[in-house]
C-alpha positions as CSV (number, residue, x, y, z in Angstrom):
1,X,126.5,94.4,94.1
2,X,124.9,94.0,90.6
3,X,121.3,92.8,92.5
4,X,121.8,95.8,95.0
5,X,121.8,97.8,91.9
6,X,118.9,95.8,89.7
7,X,117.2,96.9,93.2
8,X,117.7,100.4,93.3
9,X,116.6,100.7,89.7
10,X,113.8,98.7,90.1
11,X,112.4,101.1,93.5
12,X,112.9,104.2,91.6
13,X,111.7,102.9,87.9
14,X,108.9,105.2,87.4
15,X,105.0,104.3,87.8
16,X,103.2,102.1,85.6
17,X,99.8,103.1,84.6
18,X,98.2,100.8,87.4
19,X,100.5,102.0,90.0
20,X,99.9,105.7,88.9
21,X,96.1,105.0,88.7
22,X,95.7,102.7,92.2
23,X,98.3,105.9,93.9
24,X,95.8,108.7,92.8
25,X,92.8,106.9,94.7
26,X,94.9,105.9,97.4
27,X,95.8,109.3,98.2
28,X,92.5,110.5,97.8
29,X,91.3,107.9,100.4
30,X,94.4,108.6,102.6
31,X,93.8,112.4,102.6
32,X,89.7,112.0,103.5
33,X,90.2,109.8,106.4
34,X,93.4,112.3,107.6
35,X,90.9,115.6,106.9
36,X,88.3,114.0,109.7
37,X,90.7,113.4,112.2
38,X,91.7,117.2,112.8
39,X,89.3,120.2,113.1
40,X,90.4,121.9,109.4
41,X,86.5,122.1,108.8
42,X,86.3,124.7,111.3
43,X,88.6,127.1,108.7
44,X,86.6,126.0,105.1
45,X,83.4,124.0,104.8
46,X,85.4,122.8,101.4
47,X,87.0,120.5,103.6
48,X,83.5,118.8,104.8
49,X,82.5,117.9,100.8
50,X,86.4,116.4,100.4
51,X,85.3,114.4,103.1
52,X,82.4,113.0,101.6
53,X,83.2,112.7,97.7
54,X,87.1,112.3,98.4
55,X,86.6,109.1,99.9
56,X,84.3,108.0,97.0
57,X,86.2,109.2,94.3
58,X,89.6,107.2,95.7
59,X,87.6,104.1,95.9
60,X,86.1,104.4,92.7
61,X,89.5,105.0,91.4
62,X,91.0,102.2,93.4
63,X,88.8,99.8,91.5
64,X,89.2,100.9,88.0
65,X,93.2,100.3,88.7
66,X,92.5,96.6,88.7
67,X,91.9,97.3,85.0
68,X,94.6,98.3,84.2
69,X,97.1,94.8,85.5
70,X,98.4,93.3,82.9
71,X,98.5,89.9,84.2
72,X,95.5,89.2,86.3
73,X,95.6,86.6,88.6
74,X,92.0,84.2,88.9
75,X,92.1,83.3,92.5
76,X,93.0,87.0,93.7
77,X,90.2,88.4,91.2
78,X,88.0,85.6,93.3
79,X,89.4,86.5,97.3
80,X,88.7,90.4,95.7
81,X,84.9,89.6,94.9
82,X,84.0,87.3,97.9
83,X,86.2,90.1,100.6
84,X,84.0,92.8,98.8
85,X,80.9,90.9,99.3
86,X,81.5,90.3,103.0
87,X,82.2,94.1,103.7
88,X,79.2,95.4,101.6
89,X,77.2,93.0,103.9
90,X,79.0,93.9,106.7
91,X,78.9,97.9,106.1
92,X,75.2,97.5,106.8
93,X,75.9,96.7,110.2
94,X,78.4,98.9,111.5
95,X,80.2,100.8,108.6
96,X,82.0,101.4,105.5
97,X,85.6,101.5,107.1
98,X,85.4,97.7,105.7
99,X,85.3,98.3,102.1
100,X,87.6,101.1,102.0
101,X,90.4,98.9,103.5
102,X,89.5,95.9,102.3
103,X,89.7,97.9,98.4
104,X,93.1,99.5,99.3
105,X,94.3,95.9,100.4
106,X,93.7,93.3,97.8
107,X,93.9,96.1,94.9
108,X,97.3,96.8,95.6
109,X,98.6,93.4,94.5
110,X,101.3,93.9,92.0
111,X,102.1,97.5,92.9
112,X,105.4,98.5,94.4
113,X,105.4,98.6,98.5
114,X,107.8,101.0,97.8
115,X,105.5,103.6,96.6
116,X,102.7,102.9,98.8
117,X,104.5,103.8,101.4
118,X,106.7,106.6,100.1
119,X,103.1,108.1,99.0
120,X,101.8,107.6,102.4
121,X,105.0,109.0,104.5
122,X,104.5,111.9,102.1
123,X,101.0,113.0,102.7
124,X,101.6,112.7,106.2
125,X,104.1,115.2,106.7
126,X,102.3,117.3,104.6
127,X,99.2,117.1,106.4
128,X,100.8,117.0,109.7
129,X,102.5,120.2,109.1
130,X,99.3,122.2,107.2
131,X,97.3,121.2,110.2
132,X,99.8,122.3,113.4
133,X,100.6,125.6,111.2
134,X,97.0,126.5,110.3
135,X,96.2,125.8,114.3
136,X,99.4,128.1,115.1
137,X,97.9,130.5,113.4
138,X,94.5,130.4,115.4
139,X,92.2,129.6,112.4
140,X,91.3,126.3,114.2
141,X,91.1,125.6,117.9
142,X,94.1,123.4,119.5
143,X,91.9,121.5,122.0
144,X,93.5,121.2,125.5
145,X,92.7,118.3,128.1
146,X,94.0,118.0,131.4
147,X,95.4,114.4,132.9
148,X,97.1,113.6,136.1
149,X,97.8,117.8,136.3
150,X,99.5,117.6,133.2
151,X,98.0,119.7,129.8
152,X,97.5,117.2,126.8
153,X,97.3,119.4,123.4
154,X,96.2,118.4,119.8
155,X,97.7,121.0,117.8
156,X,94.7,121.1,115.2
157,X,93.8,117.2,115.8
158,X,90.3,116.0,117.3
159,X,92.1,114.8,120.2
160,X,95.7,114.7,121.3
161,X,96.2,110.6,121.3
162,X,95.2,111.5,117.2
163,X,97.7,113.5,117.1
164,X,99.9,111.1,118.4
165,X,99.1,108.4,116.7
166,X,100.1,110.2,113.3
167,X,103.4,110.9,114.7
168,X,103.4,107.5,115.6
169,X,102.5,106.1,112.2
170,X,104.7,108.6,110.1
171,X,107.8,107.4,112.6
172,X,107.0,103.6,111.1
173,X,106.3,104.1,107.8
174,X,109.8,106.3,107.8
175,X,111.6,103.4,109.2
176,X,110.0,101.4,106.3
177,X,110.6,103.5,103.7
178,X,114.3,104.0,104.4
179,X,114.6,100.2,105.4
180,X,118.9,99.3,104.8
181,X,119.3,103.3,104.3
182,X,118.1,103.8,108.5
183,X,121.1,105.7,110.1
184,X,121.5,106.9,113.6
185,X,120.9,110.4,112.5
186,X,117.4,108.8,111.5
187,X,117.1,107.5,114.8
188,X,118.1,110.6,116.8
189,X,115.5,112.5,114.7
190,X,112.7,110.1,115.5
191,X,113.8,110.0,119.6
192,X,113.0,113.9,119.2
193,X,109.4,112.9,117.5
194,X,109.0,110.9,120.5
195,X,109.7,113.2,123.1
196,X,107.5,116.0,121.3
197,X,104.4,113.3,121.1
198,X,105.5,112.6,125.5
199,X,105.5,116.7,126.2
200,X,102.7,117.7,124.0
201,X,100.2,115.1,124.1
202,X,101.3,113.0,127.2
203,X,100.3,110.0,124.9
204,X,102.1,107.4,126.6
205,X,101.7,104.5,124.6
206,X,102.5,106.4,121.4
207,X,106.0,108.1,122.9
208,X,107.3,104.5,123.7
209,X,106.7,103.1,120.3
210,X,108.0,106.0,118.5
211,X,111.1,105.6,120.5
212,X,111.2,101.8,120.1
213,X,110.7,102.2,116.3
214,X,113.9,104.3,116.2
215,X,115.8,101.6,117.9
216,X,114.6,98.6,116.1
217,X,114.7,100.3,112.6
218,X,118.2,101.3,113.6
219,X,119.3,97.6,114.2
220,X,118.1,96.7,110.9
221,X,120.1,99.2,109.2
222,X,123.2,98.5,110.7
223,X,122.6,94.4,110.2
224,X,121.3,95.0,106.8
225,X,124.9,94.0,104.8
226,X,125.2,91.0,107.8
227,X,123.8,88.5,106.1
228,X,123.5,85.9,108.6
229,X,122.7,87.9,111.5
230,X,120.3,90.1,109.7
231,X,118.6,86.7,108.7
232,X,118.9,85.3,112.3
233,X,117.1,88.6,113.3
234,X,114.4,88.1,110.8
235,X,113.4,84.7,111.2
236,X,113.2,85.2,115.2
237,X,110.8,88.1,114.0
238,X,108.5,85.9,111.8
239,X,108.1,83.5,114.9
240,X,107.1,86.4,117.5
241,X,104.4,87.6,115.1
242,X,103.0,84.1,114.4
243,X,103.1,83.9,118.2
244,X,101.8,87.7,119.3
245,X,99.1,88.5,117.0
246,X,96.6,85.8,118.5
247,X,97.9,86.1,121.7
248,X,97.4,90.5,121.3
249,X,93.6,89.5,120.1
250,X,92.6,86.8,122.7
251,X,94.5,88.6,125.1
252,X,92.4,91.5,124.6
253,X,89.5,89.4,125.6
254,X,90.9,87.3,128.5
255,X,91.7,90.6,130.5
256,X,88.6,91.9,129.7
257,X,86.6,89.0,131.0
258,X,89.5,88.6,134.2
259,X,89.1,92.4,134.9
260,X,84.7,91.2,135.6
261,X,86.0,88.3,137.8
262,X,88.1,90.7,140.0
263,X,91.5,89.8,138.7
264,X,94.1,92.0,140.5
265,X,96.6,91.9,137.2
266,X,93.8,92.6,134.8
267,X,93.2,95.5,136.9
268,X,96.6,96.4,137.1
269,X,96.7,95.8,133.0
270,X,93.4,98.3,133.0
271,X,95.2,101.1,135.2
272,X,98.7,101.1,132.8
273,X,96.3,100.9,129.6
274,X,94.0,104.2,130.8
275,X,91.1,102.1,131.5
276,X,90.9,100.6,128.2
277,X,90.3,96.8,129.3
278,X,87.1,97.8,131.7
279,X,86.0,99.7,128.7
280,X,86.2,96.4,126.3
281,X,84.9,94.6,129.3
282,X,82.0,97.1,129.5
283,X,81.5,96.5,125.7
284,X,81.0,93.2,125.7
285,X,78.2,93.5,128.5
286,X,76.4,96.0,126.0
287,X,77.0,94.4,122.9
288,X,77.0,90.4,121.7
289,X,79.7,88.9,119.1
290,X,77.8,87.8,115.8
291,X,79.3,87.0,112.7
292,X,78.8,90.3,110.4
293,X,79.0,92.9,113.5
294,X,77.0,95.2,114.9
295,X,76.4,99.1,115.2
296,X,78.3,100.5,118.1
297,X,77.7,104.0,119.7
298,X,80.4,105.8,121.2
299,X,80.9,108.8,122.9
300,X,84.3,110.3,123.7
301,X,86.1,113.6,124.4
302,X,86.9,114.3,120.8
303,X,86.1,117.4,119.2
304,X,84.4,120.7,119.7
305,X,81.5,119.2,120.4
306,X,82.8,116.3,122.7
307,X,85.2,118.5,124.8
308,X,81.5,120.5,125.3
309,X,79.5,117.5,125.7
310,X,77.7,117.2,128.8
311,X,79.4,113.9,130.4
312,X,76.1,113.3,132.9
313,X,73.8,113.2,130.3
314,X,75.8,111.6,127.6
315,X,78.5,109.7,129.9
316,X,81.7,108.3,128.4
317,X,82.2,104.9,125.9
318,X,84.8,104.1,123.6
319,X,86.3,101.0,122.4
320,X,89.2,102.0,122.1
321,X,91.3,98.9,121.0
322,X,91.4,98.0,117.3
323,X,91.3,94.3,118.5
324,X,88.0,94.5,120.1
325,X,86.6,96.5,117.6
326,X,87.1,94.3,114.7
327,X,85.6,90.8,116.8
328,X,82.7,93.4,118.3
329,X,81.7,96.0,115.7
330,X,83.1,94.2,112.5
331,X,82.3,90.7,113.3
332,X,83.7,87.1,113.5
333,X,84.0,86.8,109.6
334,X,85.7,90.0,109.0
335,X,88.0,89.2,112.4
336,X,88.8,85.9,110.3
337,X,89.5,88.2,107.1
338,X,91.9,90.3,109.0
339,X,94.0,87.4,110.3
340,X,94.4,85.7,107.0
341,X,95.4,89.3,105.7
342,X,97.7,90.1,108.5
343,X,99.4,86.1,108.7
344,X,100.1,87.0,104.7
345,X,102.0,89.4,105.6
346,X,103.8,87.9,108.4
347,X,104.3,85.1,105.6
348,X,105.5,87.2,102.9
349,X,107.8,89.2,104.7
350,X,109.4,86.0,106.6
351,X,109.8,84.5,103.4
352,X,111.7,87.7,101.9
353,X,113.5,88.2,105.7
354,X,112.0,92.0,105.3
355,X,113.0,93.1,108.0
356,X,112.0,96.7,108.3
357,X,108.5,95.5,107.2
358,X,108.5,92.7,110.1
359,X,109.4,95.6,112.3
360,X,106.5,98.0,111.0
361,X,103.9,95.2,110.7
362,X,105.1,94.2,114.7
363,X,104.8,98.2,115.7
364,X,101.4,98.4,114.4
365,X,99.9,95.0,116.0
366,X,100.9,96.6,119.2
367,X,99.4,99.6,119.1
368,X,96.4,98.1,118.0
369,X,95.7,96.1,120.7
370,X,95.4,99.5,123.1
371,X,94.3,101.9,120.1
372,X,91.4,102.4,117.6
373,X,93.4,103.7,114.1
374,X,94.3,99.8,112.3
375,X,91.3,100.2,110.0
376,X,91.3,103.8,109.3
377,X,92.8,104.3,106.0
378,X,94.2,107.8,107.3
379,X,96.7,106.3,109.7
380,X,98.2,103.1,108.7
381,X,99.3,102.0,105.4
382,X,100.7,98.5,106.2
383,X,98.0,96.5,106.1
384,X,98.0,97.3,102.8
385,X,101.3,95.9,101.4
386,X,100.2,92.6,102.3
387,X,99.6,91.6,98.7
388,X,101.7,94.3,97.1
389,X,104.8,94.0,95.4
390,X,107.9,93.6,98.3
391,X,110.7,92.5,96.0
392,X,110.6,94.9,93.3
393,X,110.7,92.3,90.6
394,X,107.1,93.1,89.4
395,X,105.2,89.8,90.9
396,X,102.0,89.2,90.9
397,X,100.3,87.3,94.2
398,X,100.1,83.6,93.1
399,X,102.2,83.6,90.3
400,X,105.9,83.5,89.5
401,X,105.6,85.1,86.8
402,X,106.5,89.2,86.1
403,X,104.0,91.1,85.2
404,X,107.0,93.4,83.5
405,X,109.7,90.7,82.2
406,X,112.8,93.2,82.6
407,X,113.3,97.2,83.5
408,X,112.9,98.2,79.9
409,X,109.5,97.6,79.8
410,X,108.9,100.0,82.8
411,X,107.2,103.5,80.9
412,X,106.4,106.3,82.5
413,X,103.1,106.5,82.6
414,X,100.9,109.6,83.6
415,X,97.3,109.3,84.7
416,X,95.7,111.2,82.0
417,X,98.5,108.7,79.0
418,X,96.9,105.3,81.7
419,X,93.4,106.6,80.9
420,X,93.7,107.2,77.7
């Protein structure tokens, strides 16, 4: 009882200057990448220049929190500089997606998971809610698509599967943030999300992870005081995301290249996934693998201007899954970077049988390997806890050691009293 309760203080101690400092950027970052995904620059051109410098400023910012760590650990400050070096390479070759996760990443060592992702489920709603109720009031368009006689809607989004996949995101990083605290009232709430993203968008994929989200986040709340089972639960976990993540990015490959040899279950795997493993395959017959990546143009349905766009003279390409994208437009080195990232995780978490982070990291995985939103920072926040502080005891990445020795250290620090 007396750890529960070190715990609870620990989460909701308040921010230390580097957590209040790296928080500020991250949001900044978080809200950029969220702004270009819906069509809010139709109502202000503000929202174009918050794009732009946003971005710039949250990464600048991001940086500078590094300064601020009391204890700094050599071989991170060394992963940080060589990961940097790779994307600012890489960034001339395809873009800067790289660097902006790669910052928000390994500069969140030492900060609380916690208030990552409380920060990020936050913003979210926020920005789900300004968008749907400044489309409901018909200052931006709600684009509508038809599929299979059914009318797919985006509510204010670029396209509706956006739209989805910000419900689907907000439904995991809810399930994280409320980890033991997940009730059935939590999960009946989140079934509803589901069945709103299924009517509205008709984005399959999204609707079934939403819904499967409520249930496993429900089973590790009510295992959570189980120690046994709810370690039996974990550690089964661990080993199926060892096991799926390579199998999710080869896989990704293997249907590809089985769908161009006429394989009747790759096709069968294209027609359930919309057509995305032709596309991949059709990818790879445009575009080689190299180590640093490539430029890839795409053209899709998103958008004013590519619900308009004149489909026989511009035609239809998108790579849609985040696993092919990283091997094809980021490169081998960065697809190695992404691994070691993501098998930290699966390590840490394993380790700490975090559960609800095992569940969130799993959810995520598997919509990457059909969708395009892992590396955009104004989706998905779980990459980033991979070095971040999961126990609430202050650690740093390769240290035992506390970067605050006990609670009383813990001040509440401002941004303008971290500055100064």
């Amino acid at each position: 009882m007396s750890q529960y309760l070190d715990r609870l203080q620990l989460e909701d101690a308040p921010l230390t200057a580097r957590e209040a400092v790296y928080l500020t950027g991250f949001a900044l970052i978080f809200l950029a990448f969220f702004l270009k995904s819906t069509l809010i620059l139709q109502w202000t051109p503000l929202v174009g220049w918050l794009i732009k410098w946003g971005r710039v400023a949250g990464l600048g910012i991001i940086l500078i929190s590094v300064l601020f760590t009391r204890r700094v650990s050599l071989p991170m400050l060394g992963i940080m500089v060589g990961a940097f070096y790779f994307a600012y390479v890489i960034r001339y070759f395809s873009s800067y997606n790289m660097f902006y996760f790669l910052a928000l990443v390994l500069c969140a060592y030492g900060v609380r998971g916690r208030k990552i992702v409380g920060t990020a489920l936050l913003e979210t709603t926020i920005l789900i809610l300004i968008t749907v109720i400044i489309c409901a009031m018909g200052d931006i368009s709600n684009l509508r698509y038809r599929r299979d006689g059914l009318i797919r809607q985006s509510l204010g989004f670029i396209y509706p599967t956006d739209f989805a996949a910000h419900l689907t995101f907000l439904s995991i990083i809810f399930g994280v943030y409320k980890n033991d605290h997940y009730r059935i009232r939590d999960a009946v709430l989140v079934i509803m999300l589901s069945v709103f993203a299924f009517i509205v968008c008709n984005a399959r994929l999204d609707s079934i992870i939403i819904a499967l989200s409520a249930i496993l986040f429900l089973i590790n709340g009510l295992t959570f005081n189980t120690a046994k089972l709810h370690k039996t639960i974990s550690n089964f976990a661990s080993v199926a995301l060892g096991l799926g993540y390579p199998v999710l990015l080869l896989g990704t490959f293997y249907l590809s290249v089985s769908w161009q040899n006429g394989s009747q279950f790759a096709d069968k795997v294209n027609h359930l996934l919309s057509s995305r493993i032709s596309l991949v395959a059709e990818a790879l017959t445009r575009y080689t693998v190299n180590w640093f990546g490539q430029y890839v143009s795409m053209t899709g349905y998103g958008g004013v201007s590519g619900k308009t766009m004149d489909r026989t003279i511009y035609g239809y390409f998108m790579i849609d899954s985040s696993m092919a994208q990283l091997v094809i437009m980021y490169g081998v080195v960065m697809a190695i970077m992404t691994s070691a990232i993501v098998y930290v995780m699966i390590f840490r978490t394993a380790k700490q049988h975090f559960l609800a982070l095992q569940i969130g990291l799993g959810l995520v995985i598997l919509h990457a390997f059909v969708a395009q939103f892992l590396f955009n920072p104004g989706y998905d926040c779980i990459l980033f806890l991979a070095f971040a502080n999961l126990d609430y005891g202050f650690d740093t990445v390769f240290t035992q050691r506390p970067e605050y020795d006990n609670l009383a250290q813990i001040q509440p620090n401002g941004i303008l009293y971290a500055v100064a």
